[in-house]
N, C-alpha and C positions, 0 to 999 in steps of 0.2 A: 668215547673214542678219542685219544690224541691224536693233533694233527701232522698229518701228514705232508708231505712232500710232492710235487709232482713237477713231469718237465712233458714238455710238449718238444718233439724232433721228427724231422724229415728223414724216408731210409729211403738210400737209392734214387737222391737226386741227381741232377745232367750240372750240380756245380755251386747252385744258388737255393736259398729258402724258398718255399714256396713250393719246392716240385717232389717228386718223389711220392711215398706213401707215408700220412699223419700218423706218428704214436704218440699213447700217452704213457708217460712211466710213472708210477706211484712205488715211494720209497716208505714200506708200512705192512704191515700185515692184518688189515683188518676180517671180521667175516668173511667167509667167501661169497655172502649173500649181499653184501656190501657191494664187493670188489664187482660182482654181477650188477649191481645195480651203477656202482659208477661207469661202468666200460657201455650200459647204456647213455647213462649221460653225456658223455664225453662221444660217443655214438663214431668213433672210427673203426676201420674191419677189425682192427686189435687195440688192447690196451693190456699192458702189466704190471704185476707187483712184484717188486724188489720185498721179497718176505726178512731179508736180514740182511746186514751189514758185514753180517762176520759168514765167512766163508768156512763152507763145509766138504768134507772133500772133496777141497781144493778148488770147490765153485761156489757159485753165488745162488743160491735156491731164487725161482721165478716161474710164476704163474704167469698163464696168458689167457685172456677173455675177448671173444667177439662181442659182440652186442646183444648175443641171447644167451649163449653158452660160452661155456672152458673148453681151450683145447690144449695139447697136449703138444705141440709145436707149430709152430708157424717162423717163416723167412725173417720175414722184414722184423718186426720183435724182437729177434733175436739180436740183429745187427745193433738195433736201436737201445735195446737195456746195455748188451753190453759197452756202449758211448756213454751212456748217462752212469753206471756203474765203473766207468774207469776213471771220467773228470770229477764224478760228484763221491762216491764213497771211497775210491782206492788216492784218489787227488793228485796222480803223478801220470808219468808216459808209462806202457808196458808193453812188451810184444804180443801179451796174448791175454786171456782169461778162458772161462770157463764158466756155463751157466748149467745146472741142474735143472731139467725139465724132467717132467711124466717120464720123456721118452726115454730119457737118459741124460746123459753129457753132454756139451755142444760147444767146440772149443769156437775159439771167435781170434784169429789174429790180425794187428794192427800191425798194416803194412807204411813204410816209408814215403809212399805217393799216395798217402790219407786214404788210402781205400782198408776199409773193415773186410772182411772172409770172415766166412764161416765154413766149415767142413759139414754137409750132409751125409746122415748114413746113407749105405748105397742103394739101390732104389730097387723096388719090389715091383714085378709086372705082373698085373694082374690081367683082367677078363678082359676080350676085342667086346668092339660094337657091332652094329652093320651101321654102313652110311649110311640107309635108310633113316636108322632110330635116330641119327645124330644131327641128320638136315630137320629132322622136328621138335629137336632140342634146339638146334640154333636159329630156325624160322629162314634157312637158305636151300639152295638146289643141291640136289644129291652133288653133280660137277662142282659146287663150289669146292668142295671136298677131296682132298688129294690121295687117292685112295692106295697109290702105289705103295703106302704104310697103314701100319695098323693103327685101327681109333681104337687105343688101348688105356686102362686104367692103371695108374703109376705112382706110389707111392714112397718116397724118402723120410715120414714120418705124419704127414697130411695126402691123401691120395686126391687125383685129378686125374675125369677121361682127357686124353690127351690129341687134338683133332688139326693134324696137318692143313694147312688149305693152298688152294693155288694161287693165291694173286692176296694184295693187300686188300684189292676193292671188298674181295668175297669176305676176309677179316672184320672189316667195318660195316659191311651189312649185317653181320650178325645180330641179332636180338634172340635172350632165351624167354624161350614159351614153359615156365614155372609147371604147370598142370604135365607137360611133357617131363618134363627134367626129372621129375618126385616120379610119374610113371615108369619112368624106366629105367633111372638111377636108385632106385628105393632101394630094392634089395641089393645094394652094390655100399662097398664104405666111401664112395668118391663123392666127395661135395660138391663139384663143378667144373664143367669144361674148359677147358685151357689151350687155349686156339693160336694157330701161331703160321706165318710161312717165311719165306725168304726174301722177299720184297719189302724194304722197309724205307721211311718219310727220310731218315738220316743216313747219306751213302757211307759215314763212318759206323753203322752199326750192321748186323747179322741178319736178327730175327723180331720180326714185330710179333709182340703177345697181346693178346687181352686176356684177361680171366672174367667170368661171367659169375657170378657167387652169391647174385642177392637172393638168398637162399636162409641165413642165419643171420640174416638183419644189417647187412651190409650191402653197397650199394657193387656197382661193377670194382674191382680192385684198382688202384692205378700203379701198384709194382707188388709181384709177389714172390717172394725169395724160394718157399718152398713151392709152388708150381715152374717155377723157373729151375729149380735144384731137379725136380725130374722131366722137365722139356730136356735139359742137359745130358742127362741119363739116355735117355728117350735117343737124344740125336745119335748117340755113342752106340750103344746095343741094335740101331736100325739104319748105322750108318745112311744118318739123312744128307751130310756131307761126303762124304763117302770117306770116312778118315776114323779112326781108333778111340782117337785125342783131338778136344776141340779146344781153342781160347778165344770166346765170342765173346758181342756187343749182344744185349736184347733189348730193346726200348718195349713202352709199356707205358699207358697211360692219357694217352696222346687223344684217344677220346673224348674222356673226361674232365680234360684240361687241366691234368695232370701229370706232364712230361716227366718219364720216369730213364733211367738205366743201371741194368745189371750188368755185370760181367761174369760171366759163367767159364769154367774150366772140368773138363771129365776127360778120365782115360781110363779105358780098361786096365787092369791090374789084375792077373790070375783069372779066378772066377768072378770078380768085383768090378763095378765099376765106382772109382775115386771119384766124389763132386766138391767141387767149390763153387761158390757163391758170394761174388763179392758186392760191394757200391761205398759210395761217400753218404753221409748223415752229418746236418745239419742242427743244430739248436735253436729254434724258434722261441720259446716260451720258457717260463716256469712261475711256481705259483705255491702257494700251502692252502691245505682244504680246514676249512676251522673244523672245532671240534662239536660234533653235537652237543647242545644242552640238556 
């Protein structure tokens, strides 16, 4: 194997390194059994390979791995190859690119006040819960639970049950009960609940989230673009604000001690709902991986 490349960056910090969610980007295309085994080593909820330098219609092919498996899109990854793909392989400013995923396309625009976007497809609603099942997925009171909406599964390309609550407290009590989560999430494609209300630690933000997902070898997230891409969706189609069109703050992380934010944008459009998904990212690291003997 020749060696490769890699950078260590922060997606959806509050400004400074250190916060946000860690990637790791490898510039290389090795095995995919490799690339599995490095995205365990390096053990953040994602890691990606920049598969080539040369661009294919019109994008940049990219793989993304959790720490057990490949998935087929994730938020924050996204934002963060394409940062590392525009200063390290393209070497200039641009307004935009484009990365090839499983799922598809995923344009990514570089805005004037440092902030990255991304455009998520629009969001798929799938099956309700009862708060019943969902107070024993998250180990709180049926009440903590704000049932005036649906605990509904939501996907923009990654799906999440999606679980209102009433207060910030009932948020941070959360803890998921795993044996629960697989019982009752099994036959469903959603990876993990994505808890969020209106009360948040920063009077300049919206919505406190956590995501719960240590499920495929990740610990709690401390910012997640794609569950955030359909919290967005989510507020729009069940007007949680009561409005068509949102342009929120969402912090994220703040558990972990991982102070995170997103800024989230959706409007209905016809039968659609438009999501953006944006944040700042950070350059922490980088490094080459020698080559095996």
């Amino acid at each position: 194997m020749s060696r490769m490349e890699f950078f260590i960056v922060d997606v959806f910090t509050v400004g400074r390194k250190y916060t946000g969610n860690q990637l790791a980007v490898y510039l290389g295309n090795p095995p995919a059994a490799l690339m599995q085994q490095l995205a365990k080593e390096i053990n953040f909820s994602e890691t990606t390979f920049v598969i080539s330098d040369q661009p294919e219609n019109g994008g940049y092919n990219v793989r993304i791995f959790m720490p057990e498996v490949e998935v087929d899109f994730a938020g924050h990854p996204v934002l963060g190859t394409a940062y590392v793909i525009q200063r390290e392989i393209i070497g200039r400013p641009v307004d935009s690119l484009l990365l090839n995923l499983p799922l598809g396309q995923i344009p990514v625009i570089f805005s004037e006040e440092g902030l990255l976007w991304m455009r998520q497809n629009p969001p798929i609603f799938g099956p309700t819960f009862a708060a019943a099942d969902l107070a024993q997925i998250l180990n709180v009171d049926e009440a903590d639970i704000d049932t005036r909406f649906p605990l509904q599964e939501v996907s923009t390309g990654m799906a999440f049950v999606l679980a209102p609550m009433v207060s910030l407290a009932a948020v941070k009590r959360a803890r998921v009960n795993l044996d629960r989560l697989r019982a009752i999430l099994g036959a469903h494609d959603a990876i993990a609940p994505a808890i969020f209300c209106a009360e948040t630690l920063d009077a300049n933000n919206d919505i406190h989230v956590r995501v719960l997902d240590d499920i495929y070898g990740a610990p709690e997230d401390p910012a997640t673009g794609s569950a955030n891409g359909c919290i967005a969706g989510y507020i729009v189609e069940h007007r949680y604000f009561g409005a068509d069109r949102i342009a929120i703050r969402s912090e994220q992380g703040y558990q972990i001690g991982r102070p995170s934010l997103l800024h989230l944008e959706a409007e209905r459009a016809g039968d659609e709902i438009v999501i953006r998904v944006g944040g700042r990212v950070e350059m922490v690291a980088q490094g080459r991986m020698a080559a095996d003997e």
